[in-house]
CHARMM-style PDB file with segment names, atoms N, HN, CA, C and O in Angstrom:
ATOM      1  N   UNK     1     154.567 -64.610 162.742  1.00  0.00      PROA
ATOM      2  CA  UNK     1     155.030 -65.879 162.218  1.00  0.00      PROA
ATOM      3  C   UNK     1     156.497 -65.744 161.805  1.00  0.00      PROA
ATOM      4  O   UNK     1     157.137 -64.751 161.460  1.00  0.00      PROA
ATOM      5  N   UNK     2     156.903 -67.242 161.962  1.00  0.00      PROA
ATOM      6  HN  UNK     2     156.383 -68.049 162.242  1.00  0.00      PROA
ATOM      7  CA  UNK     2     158.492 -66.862 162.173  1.00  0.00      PROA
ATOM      8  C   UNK     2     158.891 -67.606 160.403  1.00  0.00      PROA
ATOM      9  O   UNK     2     159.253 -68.781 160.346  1.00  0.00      PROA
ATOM     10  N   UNK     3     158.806 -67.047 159.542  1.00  0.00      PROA
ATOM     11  HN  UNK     3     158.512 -66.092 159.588  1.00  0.00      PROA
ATOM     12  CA  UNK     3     159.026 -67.852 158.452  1.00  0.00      PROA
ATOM     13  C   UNK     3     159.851 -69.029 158.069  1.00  0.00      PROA
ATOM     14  O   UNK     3     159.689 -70.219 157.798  1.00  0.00      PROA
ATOM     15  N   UNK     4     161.223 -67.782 158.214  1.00  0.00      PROA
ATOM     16  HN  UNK     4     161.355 -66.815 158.434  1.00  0.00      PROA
ATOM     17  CA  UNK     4     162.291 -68.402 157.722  1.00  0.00      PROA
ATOM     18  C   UNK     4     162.701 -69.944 158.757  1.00  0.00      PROA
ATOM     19  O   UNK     4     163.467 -70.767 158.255  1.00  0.00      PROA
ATOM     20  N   UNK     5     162.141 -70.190 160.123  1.00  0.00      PROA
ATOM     21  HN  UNK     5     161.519 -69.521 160.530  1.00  0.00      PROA
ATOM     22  CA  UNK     5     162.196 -71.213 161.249  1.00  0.00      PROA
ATOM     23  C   UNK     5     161.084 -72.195 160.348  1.00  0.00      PROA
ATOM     24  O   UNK     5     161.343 -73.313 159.903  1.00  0.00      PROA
ATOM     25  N   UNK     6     159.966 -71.560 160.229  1.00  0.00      PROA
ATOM     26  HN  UNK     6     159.756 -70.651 160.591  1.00  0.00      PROA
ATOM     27  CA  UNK     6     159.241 -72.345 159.608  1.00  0.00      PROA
ATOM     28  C   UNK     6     159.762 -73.469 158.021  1.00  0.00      PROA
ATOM     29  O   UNK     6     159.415 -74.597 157.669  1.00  0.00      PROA
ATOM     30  N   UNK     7     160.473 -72.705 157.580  1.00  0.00      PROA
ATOM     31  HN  UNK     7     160.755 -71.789 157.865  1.00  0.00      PROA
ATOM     32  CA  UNK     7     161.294 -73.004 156.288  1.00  0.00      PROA
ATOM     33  C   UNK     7     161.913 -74.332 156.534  1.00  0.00      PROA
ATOM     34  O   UNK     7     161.800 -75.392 155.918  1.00  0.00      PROA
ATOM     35  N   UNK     8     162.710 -73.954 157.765  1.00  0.00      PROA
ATOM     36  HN  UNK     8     162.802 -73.094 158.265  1.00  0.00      PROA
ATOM     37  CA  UNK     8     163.884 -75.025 158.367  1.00  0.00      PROA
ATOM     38  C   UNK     8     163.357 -76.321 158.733  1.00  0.00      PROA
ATOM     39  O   UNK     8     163.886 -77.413 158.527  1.00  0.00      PROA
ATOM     40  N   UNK     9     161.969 -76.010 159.448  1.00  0.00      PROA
ATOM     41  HN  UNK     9     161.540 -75.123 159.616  1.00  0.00      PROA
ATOM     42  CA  UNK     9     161.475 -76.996 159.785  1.00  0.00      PROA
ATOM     43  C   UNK     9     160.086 -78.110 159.485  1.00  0.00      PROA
ATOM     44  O   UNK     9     159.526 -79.110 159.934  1.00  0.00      PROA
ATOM     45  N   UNK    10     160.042 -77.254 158.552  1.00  0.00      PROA
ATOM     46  HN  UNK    10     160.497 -76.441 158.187  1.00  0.00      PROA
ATOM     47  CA  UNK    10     158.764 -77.993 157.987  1.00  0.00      PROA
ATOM     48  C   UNK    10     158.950 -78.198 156.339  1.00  0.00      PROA
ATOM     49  O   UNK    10     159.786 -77.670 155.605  1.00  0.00      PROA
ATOM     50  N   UNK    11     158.118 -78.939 156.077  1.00  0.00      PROA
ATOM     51  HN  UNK    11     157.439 -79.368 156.672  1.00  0.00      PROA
ATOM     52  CA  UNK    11     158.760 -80.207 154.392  1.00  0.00      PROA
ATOM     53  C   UNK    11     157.253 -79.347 153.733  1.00  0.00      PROA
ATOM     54  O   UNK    11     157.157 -79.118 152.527  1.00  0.00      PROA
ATOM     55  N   UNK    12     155.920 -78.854 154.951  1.00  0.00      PROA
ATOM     56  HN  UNK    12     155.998 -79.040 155.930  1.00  0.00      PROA
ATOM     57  CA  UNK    12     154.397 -78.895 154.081  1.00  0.00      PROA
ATOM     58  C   UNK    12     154.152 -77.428 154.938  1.00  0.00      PROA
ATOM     59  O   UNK    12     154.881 -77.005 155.835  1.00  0.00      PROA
ATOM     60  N   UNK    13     153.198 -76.926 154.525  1.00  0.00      PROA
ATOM     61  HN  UNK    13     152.606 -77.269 153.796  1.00  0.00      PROA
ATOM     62  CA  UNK    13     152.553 -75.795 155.017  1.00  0.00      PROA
ATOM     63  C   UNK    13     151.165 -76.117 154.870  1.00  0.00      PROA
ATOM     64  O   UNK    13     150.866 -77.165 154.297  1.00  0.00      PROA
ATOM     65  N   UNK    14     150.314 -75.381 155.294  1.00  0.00      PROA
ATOM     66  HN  UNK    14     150.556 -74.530 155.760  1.00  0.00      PROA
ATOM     67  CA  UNK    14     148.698 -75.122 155.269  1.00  0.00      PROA
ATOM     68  C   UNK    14     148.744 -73.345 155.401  1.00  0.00      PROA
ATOM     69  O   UNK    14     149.634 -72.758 156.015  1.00  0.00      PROA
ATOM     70  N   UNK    15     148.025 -72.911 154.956  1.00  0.00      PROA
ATOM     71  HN  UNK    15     147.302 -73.388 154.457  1.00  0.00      PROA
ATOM     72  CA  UNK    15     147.412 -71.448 155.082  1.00  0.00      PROA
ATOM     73  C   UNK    15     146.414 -70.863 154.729  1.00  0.00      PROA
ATOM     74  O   UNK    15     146.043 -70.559 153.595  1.00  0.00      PROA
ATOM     75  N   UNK    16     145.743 -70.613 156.171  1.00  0.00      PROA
ATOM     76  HN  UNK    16     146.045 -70.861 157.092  1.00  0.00      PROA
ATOM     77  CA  UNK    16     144.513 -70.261 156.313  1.00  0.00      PROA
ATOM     78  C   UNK    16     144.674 -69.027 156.490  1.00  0.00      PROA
ATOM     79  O   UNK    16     145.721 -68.558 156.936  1.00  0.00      PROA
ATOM     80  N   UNK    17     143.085 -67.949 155.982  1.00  0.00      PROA
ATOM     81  HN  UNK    17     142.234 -68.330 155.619  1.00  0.00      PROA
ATOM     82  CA  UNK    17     143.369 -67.058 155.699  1.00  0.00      PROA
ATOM     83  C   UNK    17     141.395 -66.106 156.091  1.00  0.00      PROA
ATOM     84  O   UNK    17     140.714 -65.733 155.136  1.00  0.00      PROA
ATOM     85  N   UNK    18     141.102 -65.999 156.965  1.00  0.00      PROA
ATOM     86  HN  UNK    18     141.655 -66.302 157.741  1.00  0.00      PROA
ATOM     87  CA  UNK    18     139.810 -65.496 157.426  1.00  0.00      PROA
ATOM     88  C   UNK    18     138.831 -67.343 157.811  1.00  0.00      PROA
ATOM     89  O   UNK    18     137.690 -67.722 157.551  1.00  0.00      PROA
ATOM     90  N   UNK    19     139.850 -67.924 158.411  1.00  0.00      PROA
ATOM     91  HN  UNK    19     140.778 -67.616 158.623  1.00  0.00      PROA
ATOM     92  CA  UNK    19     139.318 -69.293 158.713  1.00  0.00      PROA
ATOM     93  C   UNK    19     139.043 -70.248 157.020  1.00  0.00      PROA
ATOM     94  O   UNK    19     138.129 -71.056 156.859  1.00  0.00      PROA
ATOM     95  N   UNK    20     139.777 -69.984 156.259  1.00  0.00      PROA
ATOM     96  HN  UNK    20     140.520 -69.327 156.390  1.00  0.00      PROA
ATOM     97  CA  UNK    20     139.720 -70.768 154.830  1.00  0.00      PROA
ATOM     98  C   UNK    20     141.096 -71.647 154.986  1.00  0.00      PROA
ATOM     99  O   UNK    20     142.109 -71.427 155.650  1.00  0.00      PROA
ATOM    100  N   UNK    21     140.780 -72.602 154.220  1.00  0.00      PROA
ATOM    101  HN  UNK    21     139.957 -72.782 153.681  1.00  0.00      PROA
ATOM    102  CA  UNK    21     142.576 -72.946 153.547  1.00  0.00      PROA
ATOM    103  C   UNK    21     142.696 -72.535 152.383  1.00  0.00      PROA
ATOM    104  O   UNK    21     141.905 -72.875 151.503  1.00  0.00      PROA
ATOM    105  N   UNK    22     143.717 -71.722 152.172  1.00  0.00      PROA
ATOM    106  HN  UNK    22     144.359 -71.446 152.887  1.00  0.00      PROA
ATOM    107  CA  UNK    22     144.105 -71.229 151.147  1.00  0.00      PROA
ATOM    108  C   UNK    22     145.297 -71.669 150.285  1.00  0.00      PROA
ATOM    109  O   UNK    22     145.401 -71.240 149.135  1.00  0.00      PROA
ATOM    110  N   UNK    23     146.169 -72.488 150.793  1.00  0.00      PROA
ATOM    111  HN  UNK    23     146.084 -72.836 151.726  1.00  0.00      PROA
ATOM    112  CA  UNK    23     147.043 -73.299 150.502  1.00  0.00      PROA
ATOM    113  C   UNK    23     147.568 -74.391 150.882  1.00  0.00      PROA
ATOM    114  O   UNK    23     147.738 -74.287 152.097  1.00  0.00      PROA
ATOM    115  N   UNK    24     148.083 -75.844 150.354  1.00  0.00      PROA
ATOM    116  HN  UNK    24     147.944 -75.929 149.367  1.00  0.00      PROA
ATOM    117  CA  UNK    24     148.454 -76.705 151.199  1.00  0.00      PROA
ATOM    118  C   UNK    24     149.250 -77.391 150.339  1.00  0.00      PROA
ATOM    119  O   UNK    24     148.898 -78.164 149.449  1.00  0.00      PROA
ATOM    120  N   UNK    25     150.799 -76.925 150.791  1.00  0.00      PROA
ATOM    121  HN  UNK    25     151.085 -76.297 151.514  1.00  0.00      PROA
ATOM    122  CA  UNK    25     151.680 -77.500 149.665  1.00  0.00      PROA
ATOM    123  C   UNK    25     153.168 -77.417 150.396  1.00  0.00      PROA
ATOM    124  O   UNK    25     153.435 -77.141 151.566  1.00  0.00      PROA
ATOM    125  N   UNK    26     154.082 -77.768 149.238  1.00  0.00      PROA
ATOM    126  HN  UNK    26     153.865 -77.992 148.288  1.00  0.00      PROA
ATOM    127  CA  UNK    26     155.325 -77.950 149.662  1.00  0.00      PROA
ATOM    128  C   UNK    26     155.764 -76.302 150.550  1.00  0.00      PROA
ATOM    129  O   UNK    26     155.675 -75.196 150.017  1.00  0.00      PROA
ATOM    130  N   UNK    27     156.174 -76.536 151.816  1.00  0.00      PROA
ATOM    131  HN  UNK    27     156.246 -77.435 152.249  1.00  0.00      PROA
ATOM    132  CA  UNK    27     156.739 -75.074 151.951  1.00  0.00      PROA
ATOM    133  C   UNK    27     157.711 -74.043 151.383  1.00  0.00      PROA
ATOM    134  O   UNK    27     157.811 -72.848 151.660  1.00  0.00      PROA
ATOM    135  N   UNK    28     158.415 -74.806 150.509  1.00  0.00      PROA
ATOM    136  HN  UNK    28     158.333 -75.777 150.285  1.00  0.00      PROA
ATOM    137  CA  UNK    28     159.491 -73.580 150.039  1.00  0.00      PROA
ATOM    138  C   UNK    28     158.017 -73.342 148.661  1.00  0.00      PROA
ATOM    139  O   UNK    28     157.783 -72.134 148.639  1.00  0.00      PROA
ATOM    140  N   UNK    29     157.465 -73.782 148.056  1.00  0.00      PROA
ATOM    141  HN  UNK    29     157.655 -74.764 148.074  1.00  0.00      PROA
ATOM    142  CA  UNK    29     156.728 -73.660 146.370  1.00  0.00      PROA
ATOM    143  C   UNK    29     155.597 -72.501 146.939  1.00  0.00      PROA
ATOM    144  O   UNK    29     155.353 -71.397 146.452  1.00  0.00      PROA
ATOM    145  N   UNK    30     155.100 -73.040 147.936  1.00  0.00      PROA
ATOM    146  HN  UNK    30     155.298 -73.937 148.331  1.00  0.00      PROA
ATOM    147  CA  UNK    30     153.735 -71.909 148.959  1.00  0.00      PROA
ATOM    148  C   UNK    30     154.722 -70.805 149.048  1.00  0.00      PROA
ATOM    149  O   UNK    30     154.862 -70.104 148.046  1.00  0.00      PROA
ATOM    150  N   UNK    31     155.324 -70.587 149.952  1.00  0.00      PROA
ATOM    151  HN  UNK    31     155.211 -71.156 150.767  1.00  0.00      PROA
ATOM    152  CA  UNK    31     156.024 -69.247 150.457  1.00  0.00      PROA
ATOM    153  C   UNK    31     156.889 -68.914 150.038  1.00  0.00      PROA
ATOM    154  O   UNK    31     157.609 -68.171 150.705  1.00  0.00      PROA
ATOM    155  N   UNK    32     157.351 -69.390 148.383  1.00  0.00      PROA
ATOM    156  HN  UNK    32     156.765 -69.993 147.842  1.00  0.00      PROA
ATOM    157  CA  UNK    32     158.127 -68.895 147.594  1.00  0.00      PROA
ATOM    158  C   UNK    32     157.179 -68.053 146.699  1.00  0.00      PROA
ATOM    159  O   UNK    32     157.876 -67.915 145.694  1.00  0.00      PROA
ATOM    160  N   UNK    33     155.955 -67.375 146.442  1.00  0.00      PROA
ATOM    161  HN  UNK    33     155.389 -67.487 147.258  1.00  0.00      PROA
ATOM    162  CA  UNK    33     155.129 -66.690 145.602  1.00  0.00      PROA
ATOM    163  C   UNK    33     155.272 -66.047 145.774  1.00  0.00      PROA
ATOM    164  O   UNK    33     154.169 -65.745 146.231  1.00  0.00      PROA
ATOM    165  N   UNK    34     156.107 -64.810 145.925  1.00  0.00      PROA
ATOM    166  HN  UNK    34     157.002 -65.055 145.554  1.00  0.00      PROA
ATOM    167  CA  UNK    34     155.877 -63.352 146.343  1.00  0.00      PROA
ATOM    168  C   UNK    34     154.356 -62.969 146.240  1.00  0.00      PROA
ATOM    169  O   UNK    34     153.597 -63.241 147.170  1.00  0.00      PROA
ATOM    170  N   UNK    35     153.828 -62.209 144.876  1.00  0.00      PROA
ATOM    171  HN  UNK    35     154.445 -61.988 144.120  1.00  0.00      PROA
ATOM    172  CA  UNK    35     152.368 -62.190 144.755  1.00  0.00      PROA
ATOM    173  C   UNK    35     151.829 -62.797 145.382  1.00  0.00      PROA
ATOM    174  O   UNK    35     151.489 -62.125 146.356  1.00  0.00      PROA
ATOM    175  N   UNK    36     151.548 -63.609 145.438  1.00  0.00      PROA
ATOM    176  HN  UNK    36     151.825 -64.154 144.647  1.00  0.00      PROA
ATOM    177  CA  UNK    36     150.912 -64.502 145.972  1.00  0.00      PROA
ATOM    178  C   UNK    36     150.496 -64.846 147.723  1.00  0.00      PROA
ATOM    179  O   UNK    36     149.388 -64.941 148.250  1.00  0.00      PROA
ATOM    180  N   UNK    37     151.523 -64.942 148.160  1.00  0.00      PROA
ATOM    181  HN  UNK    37     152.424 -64.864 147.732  1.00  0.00      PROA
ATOM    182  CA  UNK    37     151.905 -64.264 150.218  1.00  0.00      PROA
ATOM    183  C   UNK    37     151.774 -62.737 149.802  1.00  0.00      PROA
ATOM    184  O   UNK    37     152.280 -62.460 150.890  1.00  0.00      PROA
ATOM    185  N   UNK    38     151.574 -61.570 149.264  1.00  0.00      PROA
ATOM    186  HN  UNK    38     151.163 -61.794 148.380  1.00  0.00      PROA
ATOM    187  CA  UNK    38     151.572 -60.750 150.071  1.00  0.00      PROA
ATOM    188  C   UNK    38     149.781 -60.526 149.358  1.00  0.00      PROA
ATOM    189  O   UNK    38     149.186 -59.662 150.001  1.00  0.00      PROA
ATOM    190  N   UNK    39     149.223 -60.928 148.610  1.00  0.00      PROA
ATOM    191  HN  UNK    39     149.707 -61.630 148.088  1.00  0.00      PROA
ATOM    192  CA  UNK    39     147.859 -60.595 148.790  1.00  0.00      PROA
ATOM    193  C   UNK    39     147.133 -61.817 149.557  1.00  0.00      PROA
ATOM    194  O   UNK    39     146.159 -62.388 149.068  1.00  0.00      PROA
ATOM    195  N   UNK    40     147.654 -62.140 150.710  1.00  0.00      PROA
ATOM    196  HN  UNK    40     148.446 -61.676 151.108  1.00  0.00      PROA
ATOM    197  CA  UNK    40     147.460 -63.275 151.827  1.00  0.00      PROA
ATOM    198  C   UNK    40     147.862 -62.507 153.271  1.00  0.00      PROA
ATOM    199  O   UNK    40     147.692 -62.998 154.387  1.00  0.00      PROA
ATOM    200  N   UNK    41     148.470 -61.107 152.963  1.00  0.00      PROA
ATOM    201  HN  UNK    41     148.609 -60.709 152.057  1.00  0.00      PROA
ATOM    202  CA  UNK    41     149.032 -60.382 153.810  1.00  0.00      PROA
ATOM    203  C   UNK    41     150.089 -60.929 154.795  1.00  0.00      PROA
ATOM    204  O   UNK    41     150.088 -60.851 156.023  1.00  0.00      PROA
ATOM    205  N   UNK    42     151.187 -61.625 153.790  1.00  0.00      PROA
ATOM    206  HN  UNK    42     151.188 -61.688 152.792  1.00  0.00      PROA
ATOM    207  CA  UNK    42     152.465 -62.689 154.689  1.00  0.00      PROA
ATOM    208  C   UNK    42     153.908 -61.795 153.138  1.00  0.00      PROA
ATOM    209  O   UNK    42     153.778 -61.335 152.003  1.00  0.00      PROA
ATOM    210  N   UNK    43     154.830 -61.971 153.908  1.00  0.00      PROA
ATOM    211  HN  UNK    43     154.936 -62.345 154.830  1.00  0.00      PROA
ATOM    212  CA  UNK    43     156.316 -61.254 153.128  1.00  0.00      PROA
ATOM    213  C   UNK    43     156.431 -62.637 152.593  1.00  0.00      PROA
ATOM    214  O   UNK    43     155.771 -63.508 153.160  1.00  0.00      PROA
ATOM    215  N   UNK    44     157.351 -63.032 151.348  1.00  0.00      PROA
ATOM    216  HN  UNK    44     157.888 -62.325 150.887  1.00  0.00      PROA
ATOM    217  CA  UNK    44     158.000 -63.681 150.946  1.00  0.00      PROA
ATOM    218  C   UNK    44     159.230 -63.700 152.163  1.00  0.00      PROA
ATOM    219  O   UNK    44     159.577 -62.737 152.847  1.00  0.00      PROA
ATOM    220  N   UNK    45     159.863 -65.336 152.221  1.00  0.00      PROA
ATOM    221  HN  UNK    45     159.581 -66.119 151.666  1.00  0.00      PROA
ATOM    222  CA  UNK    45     160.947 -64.986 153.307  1.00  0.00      PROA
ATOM    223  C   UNK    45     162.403 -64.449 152.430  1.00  0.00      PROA
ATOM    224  O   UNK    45     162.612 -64.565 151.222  1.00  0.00      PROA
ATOM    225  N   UNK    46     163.182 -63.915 153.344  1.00  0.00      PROA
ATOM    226  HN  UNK    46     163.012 -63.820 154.325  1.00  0.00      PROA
ATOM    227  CA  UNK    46     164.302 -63.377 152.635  1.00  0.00      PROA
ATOM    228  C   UNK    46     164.751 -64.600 152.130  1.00  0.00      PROA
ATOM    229  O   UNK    46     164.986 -64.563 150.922  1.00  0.00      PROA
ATOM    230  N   UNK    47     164.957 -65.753 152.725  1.00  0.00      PROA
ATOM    231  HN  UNK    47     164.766 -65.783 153.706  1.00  0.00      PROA
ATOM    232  CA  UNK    47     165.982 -66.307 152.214  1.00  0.00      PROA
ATOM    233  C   UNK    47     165.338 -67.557 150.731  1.00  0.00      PROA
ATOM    234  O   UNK    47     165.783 -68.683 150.510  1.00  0.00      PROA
ATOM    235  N   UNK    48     164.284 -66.878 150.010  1.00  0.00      PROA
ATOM    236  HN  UNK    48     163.923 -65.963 150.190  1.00  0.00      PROA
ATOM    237  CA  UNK    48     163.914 -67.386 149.016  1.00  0.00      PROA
ATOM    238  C   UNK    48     163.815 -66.275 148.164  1.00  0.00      PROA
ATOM    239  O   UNK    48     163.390 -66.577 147.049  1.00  0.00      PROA
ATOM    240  N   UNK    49     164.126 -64.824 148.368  1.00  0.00      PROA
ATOM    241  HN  UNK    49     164.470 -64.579 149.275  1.00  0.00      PROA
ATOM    242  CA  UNK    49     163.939 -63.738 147.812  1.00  0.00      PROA
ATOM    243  C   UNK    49     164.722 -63.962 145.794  1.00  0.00      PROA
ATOM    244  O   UNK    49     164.388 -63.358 144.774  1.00  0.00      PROA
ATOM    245  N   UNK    50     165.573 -64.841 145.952  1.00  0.00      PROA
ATOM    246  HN  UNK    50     165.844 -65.331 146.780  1.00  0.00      PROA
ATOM    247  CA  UNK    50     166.295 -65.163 144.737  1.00  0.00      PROA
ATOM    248  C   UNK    50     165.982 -66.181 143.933  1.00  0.00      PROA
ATOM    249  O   UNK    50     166.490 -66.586 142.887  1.00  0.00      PROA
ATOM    250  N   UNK    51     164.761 -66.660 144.791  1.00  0.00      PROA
ATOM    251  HN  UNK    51     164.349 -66.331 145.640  1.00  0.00      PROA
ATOM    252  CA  UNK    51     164.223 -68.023 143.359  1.00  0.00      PROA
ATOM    253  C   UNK    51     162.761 -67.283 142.172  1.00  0.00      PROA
ATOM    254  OT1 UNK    51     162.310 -67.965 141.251  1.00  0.00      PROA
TER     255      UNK     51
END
């Protein structure tokens, strides 16, 4: 998965995670959790590494 493209281009996310949804929210607030994406087994993207 290409994050940071994803970032650019999308306003919402969904993330599923062994066929669950596990999240469904603004994309920078979702994939801004560090904790949170990596016990989902996903990196925080670099270019939110500072919020």
């Amino acid at each position: 998965h290409d994050l940071e493209f994803i970032l650019e281009v999308c306003d919402r996310v969904l993330v599923i995670n062994n066929g669950q949804l596990v999240a469904d929210g603004p994309a920078v607030d979702v994939m801004g959790q560090a904790e949170w994406m990596e016990s989902h087994g996903l990196e925080k993207p670099h270019s939110l590494t500072h919020r």
